[in-house]
C-alpha positions, 0 to 999 in steps of 0.5 A: 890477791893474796889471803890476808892471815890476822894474829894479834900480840899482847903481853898483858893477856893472861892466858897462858896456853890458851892464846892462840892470836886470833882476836886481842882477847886471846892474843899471844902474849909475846911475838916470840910465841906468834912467830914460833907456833905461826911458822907455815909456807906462806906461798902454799896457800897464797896468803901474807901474815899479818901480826898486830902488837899492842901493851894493854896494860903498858907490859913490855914484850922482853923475848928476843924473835928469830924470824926463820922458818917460813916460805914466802914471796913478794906477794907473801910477806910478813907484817910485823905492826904495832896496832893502831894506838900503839904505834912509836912516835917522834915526841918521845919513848913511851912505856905506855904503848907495845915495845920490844925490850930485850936485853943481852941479845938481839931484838929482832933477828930477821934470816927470812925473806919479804919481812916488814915491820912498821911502828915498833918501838924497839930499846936493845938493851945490856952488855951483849955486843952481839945484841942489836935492835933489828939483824938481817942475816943468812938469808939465802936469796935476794929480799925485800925487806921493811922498815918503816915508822920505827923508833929504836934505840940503845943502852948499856956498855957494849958495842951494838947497833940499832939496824945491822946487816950482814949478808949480801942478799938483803935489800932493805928499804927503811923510812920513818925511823928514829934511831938513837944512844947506840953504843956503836952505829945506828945503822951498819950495813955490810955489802947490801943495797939499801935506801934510807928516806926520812930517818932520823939518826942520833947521838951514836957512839961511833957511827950514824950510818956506816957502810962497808961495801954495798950501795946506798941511798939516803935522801931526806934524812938527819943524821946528827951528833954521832961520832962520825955521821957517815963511814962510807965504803961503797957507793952511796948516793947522800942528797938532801941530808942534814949532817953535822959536817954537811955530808953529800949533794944538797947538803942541809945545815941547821939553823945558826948552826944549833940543831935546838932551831930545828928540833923541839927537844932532840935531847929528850927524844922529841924529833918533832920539827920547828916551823922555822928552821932548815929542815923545814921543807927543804927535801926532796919530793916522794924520795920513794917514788911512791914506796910512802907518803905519810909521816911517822904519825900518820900526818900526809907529806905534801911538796916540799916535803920536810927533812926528818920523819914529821910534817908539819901544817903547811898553811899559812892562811891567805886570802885574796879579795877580788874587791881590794884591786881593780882587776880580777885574778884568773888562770894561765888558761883564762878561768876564772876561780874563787880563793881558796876553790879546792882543786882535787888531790892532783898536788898542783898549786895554782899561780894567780896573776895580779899585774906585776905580783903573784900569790901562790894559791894555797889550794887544799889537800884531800886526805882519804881514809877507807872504810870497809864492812868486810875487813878486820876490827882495828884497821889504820883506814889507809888505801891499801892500793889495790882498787878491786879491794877498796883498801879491804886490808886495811880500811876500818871496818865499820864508820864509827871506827872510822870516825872515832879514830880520827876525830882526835889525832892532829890531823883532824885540825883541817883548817890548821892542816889546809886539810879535806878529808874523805871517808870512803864507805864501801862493802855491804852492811854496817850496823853501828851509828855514828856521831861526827864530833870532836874535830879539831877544827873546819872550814868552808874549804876545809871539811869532812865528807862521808861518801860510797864510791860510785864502784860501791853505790847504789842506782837510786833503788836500795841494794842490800848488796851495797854499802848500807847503814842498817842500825836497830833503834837509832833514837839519835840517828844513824848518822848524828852529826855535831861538826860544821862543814860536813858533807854526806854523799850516796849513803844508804841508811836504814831505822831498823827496830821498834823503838819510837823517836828514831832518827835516819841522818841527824844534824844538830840537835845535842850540839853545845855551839852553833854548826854550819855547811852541813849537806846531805846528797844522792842518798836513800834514807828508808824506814824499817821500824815498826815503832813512831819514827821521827824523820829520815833527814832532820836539821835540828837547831833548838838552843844553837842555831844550824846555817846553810842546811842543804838536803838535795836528790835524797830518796826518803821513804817509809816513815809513819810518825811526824816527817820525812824531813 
């Protein structure tokens, strides 16, 4: 598998000569400097570069980046990302997070193969007409080239466009886009062969999506007031896309005719959709076959998918009482479950049978996020898809990262989102406690569990060699957990240090409400700690109260203060 090579772009570091990208303290202060001074053969060495871009400070990055240069290959790409935090959103522009702001020449000029570039925000801004927001050109050998999660838009008087291609060679796969206010086209595409799933094109002075010889397919996409949405010479294939004049197989009309029913303020740039409108799961289910699977923010899409670049919470809340009929609901096979059962991440919704009438059961979707000792800090905890690596590319690199990542985004409302969410730890040594707190919201069949997968799990001795928690003085725990409806499953933890009073596995304690369905299992909790440890699992209910604690096939040893529960 090829090397992973991190640099990292910030244009409110001040260093000046002295950045060199291998950490965010000495960062490159534009991508123009890290493409310049990176260049290299990417197959010589079987490695892929991997480039963060994040604004500390809210600074835009204004050079204009000709990406040339380089050797590369499937296997030996470029990643142009925004870091997590500073990734382009569907509610608005934001000064505060890493743009690309470029004036009188083209933002991104990509004249090499296998580029990829996720969550950027990019404005070509002035009077060049020659300046657009990414170019693909002269690039000498078919390609494969990225473009996911980005929000470009235009300004000035002259002609430009927000994605431009102008060579035959280039095969450009683009989703997740917002792109909007081009004083031309927002995409225009001259004899290549590209897909385009889930993006958004607006209000563009000529066209939304022109081809001038080529093939195209579009699915899933909205593409709305521009001058025409669609100038096709070629062959293109347009399903399950929302047009002002209907445009291809499937078409999608908005609401009562008015896009203000589909969006929440297309007009000020916030493409988040309406629950009620059209849009609303009217798409074609993984129009990639598998290219991607979550929405612009992160959000997980789930059949059927929505038109645009945002999923929204698909649950209604529905629950059937067995003891409100005078039969029971079963299975087509004749099994009997209980609403609500979670039924694993297979995608499949179950019908129950109740005589004359069915009610769809709304089984909960597993979300997975990757945890990983051995990756980068700043990791988007997303599988990377190679199993051997555990999602080592791009897992956090330790729990807390993990948890402090996700405990605030929208997502973490699982009840809302009809969500489970897992966190795979894997790799060895992880030295940071973690406090699970600050979810949105969770339930009973809605809840978080922390797990090593069996591949990474030890054999019911301690194994060093495996996911372990090692934290020096854990007075509150190594893992302190606050939240209702958590799950601990096969962790290795250990109190390290001198300092009394420290804790393994914590529930309770400085809770400010009563918490509830908190289990721990298949764990080993040893004590290394020369002080007066108090105890390797602990429920812990003093003002509020904990119900239905459950602690089962632990392995807990070594303390010398008051319990090992």
């Amino acid at each position: 598998m090829a090397y992973e090579i991190v640099r990292y772009v910030d244009p409110d570091v001040s260093l000046g000569g002295d950045s060199d990208g291998l950490t965010w303290a000495t960062a490159y202060t534009s991508l123009f400097n890290c493409e310049n001074l990176e260049q290299r053969d990417l197959t010589a060495g079987d490695s892929w570069m991997h480039i963060y871009c994040r604004s500390s400070g809210g600074t835009a990055d204004t050079l204009g980046v000709v990406i040339v240069g380089w050797t590369t290959s499937a296997t030996n790409y470029i990643l142009i990302e925004a870091a997590p935090g500073d990734e382009a959103v569907k509610t608005s522009w934001d000064t505060s997070r890493y743009r690309l702001h470029v004036v009188d020449t083209s933002c991104l000029d990509i004249r090499e193969d296998f580029v990829r570039v996720s969550g950027l925000q990019i404005f070509n801004d002035g009077n060049t007409s020659t300046a657009y927001g990414i170019v693909c050109q002269s690039i000498g050998s078919p390609s494969d080239l990225r473009i996911n999660n980005c929000r470009i838009k235009g300004a000035g008087t002259s002609t430009k466009r927000g994605i431009y291609a102008s060579d035959a060679q280039v095969d450009i796969q683009i989703w997740n886009c917002i792109i909007y206010s081009e004083k031309n086209d927002g995409i225009l595409l001259n004899l290549n062969t590209v897909s385009v799933f889930n993006t958004i094109i607006y209000n563009c002075t000529t066209d939304g999506f022109e081809l001038d010889g080529g093939a195209a397919v579009i699915e899933n996409c909205v593409i709305f007031n521009n001058g025409d949405d669609f100038d096709i010479v070629g062959i293109a294939t347009i399903d399950h896309c929302a047009s002002d004049d209907g445009d291809g197989t499937n078409p999608i009309a908005p609401l009562d005719a008015d896009w203000d029913n589909e969006f929440v303020d297309a007009a000020n740039g916030d493409f988040s959709l309406k629950s009620g409108g059209n849009l609303f799961g009217a798409g074609i289910p993984d129009p990639g076959s598998g290219l991607f699977t979550t929405d612009i923010d992160g959000d997980t899409y789930f059949i059927p998918w929505n038109i645009g670049v945002d999923q929204l919470p698909k649950r209604t809340s529905l629950n059937v009482s067995t003891s409100s009929f005078n039969y029971r609901p079963f299975w087509s096979l004749g099994k009997t479950i209980s609403p609500n059962t979670p039924i694993g991440d297979t995608g499949y919704n179950p019908i129950w049978s109740l005589g004359k009438s069915t009610i769809t059961h709304n089984a909960p979707e597993i979300i997975h996020r990757y945890v990983n000792t051995t990756s980068e800090p700043g990791g988007s905890g997303y599988y990377d898809g190679d199993s051997s690596s555990y999602g080592a590319n791009r897992s956090y690199s330790t729990m807390n990262e993990w948890e402090a990542a996700e405990d605030g985004v929208s997502i973490s409302d699982l009840v809302d989102y009809n969500y489970i969410h897992v966190a795979h730890c894997n790799g060895d040594t992880d030295t940071t406690a973690t406090v699970i707190k600050d979810w949105g919201s969770t339930g009973q069949y809605n809840y978080i569990k922390i797990l090593t997968d069996q591949e990474n799990r030890h054999a019911g001795i301690w194994d060093d060699t495996k996911y372990n928690l090692s934290v020096t003085d854990p007075t509150d725990g190594i893992i302190q957990v606050r939240e209702s409806n958590v799950q601990i499953d096969g962790i290795q933890a250990s109190i390290e240090g001198t300092a009394d009073n420290c804790e393994g596995i914590s529930f309770g304690d400085t809770i400010d409400t009563a918490i509830e369905n908190v289990k721990i299992s298949n764990s080993i909790i040893k004590n290394e700690n020369t002080g007066d440890t108090e105890a390797g699992i602990r429920f812990f209910a003093d003002t509020f109260a904990i119900t239905n604690g459950q602690a089962w096939n632990n392995i807990i040893y070594g303390f010398n203060g008051t319990d090992s529960i």
